[in-house]
N, C-alpha and C positions, 0 to 999 in steps of 0.2 A: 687228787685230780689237779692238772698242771693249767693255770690259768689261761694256756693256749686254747687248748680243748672246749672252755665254754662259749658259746654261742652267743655274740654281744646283744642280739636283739632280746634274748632267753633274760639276760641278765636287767639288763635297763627293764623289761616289763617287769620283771620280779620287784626289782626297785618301785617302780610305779605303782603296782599294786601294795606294796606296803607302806609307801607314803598317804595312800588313801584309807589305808585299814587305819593307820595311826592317827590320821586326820581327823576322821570318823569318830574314834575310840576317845581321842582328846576332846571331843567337841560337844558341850554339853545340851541336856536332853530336849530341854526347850529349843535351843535353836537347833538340832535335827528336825525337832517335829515342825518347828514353821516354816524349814525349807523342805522337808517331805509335805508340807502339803501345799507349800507352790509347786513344786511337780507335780500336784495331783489337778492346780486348777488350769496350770499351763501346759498338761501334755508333755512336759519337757523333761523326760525322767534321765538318769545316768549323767557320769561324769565327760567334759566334754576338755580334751587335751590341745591347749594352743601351744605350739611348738615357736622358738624364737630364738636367736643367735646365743642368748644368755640363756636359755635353760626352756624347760613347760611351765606352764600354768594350767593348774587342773580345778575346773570351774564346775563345781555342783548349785543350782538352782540360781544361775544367776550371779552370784560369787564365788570369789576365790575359798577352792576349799584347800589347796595345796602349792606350792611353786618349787620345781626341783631345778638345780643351777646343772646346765648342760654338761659340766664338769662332774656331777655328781652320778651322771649314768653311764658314765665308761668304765674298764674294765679295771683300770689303775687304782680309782677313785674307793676310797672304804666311806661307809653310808650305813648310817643303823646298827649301829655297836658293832663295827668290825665286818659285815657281808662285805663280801668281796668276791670275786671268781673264783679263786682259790676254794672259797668255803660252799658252791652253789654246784648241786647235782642237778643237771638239765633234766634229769630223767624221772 
């Protein structure tokens, strides 16, 4: 598939979402559970995306659970051992 073809929004979420799987994955078990349960006392569940001239900031319960640099969700950009457009079936 020719990097023309993928779909830049398709792409940058895919990015996103695997910053937060790996965020997640890396982040050990006690500090999940005490930020799973300030979302349970504040209501405040899911990750929340601030967008800014340098990149996102992805804030789960209050803190930063992730920061991608703006550079790193275009389609040029390789991110996560090699994903690239080239390598990303939209479908």
């Amino acid at each position: 598939m020719s990097a023309g073809k993928v779909d830049l929004g398709f792409l940058a979420g895919q990015r996103v979402r695997h910053a937060i799987a790996a965020a997640l994955e890396a982040m050990p078990e006690d500090v999940k559970a005490e930020r799973i349960a300030w979302c349970q006392r504040t209501g405040q569940h899911g990750v929340t995306a601030y967008r800014s001239d340098v990149g996102v900031d992805l804030q789960w319960a209050g803190q930063r659970l992730a920061f991608i640099e703006a550079d790193a969700l275009t389609e040029d950009s390789l991110l996560f051992h090699g994903l690239d457009a080239s390598e990303v079936d939209p479908s």
